[in-house]
N, C-alpha and C positions, 0 to 999 in steps of 0.2 A: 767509193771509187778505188780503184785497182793504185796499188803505193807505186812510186818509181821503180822499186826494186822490185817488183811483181811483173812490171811492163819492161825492164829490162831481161826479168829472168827468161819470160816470156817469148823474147825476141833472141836470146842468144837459143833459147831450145831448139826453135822452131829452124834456126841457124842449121842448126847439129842433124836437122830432118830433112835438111837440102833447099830450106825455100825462104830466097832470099828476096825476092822482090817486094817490094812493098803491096800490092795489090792481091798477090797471093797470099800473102801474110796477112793479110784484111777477110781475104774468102777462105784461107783453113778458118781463122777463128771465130768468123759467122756461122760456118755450117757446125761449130760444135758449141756454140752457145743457142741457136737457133733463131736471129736475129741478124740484119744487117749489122754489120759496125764499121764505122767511118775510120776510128781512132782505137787503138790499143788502149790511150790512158781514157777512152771513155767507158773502160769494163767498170764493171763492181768488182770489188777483191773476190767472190766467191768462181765468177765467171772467171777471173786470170790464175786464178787457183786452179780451176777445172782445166782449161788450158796448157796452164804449167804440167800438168800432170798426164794428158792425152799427149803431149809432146813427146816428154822423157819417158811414156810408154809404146811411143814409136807411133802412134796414131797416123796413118799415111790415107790419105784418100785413094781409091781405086785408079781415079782419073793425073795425080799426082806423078808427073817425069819431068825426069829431068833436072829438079829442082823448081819446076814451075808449075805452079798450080794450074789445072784444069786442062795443059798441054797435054794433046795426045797424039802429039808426035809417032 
């Protein structure tokens, strides 16, 4: 499982990418683990690893404005 400190690094990146909603923050890191995920701390460390890292390399979906995912305002 993904440490605290993986799920919080996680959450503050994802911060920094504009998306702050909890539900959009559940559907970025579905669609890059390829899996539903209900909870953040229910990654494996490798998956919040993966995450952590499409974050802080700016990983932004197409559909992504606003700050909210899938909004296409």
């Amino acid at each position: 499982m993904a440490s605290p400190a993986q799920v919080k690094a996680l959450n503050a990146a994802m911060m920094g990418l504009g998306i702050k909603e909890r539900e959009a923050k559940l559907a970025w890191i579905s669609d890059r683990v390829g899996h539903v995920v209900t909870s953040s701390k229910n990654l494996t460390a490798d998956e919040a690893h993966a995450c952590i890292s499409a974050a802080h390399a700016g990983e932004v979906s197409p559909d992504h404005v606003d700050g909210v995912y899938g909004d296409t305002r």
